[in-house]
C-alpha positions in Angstrom: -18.2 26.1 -60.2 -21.2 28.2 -59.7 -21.2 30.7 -62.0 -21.5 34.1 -62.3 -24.7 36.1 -60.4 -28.2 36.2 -63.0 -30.9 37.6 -60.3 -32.6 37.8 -57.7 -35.6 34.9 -57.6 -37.6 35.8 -54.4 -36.9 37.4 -51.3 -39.3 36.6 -48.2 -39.3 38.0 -44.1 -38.5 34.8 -42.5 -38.8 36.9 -38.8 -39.6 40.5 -37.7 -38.6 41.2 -34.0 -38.4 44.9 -32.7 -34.8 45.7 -33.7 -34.0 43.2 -36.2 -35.7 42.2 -39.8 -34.0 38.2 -41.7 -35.1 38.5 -45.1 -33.9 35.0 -47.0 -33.0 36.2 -50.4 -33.2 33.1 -53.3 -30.3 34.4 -55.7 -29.3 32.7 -58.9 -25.9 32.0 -59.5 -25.0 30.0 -63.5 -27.1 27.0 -62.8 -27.3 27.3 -58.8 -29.5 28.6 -56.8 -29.1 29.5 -53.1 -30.5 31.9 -50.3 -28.9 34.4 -49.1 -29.7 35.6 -45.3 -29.7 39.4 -44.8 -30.0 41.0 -41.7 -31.8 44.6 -41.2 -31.4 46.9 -38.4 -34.5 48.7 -36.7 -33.5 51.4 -39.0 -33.5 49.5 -42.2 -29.6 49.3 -42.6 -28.1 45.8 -43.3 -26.0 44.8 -40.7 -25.0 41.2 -41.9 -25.0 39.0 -45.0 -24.4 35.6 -44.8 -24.5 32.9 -47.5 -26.2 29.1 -47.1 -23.4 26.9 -46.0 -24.5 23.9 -48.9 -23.6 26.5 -51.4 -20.0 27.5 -50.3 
């Protein structure tokens, strides 16, 4: 079991294109850690979340 969420450890721009920001997000879960992919829209909105597939 991972745990409960603790924090956020870094989050970086992995690519910028003209309508669409990733942002990898390291999050620390008990004694896990794993990146979290987010998703921006041209207007800054989050239009998807997804979670590394080694940590589910």
């Amino acid at each position: 079991m991972s745990g409960g969420f603790r924090k956020v450890k870094n989050a970086v721009i992995a690519h910028q294109g003209s309508d669409q920001q990733l942002v990898l997000v390291a999050v620390a879960f008990g004694q896990a850690t794993t990146n979290l992919f987010v998703i921006f829209d041209a207007s800054g909105r989050i239009i998807n979340v997804d979670i590394s597939r080694d940590f589910v």
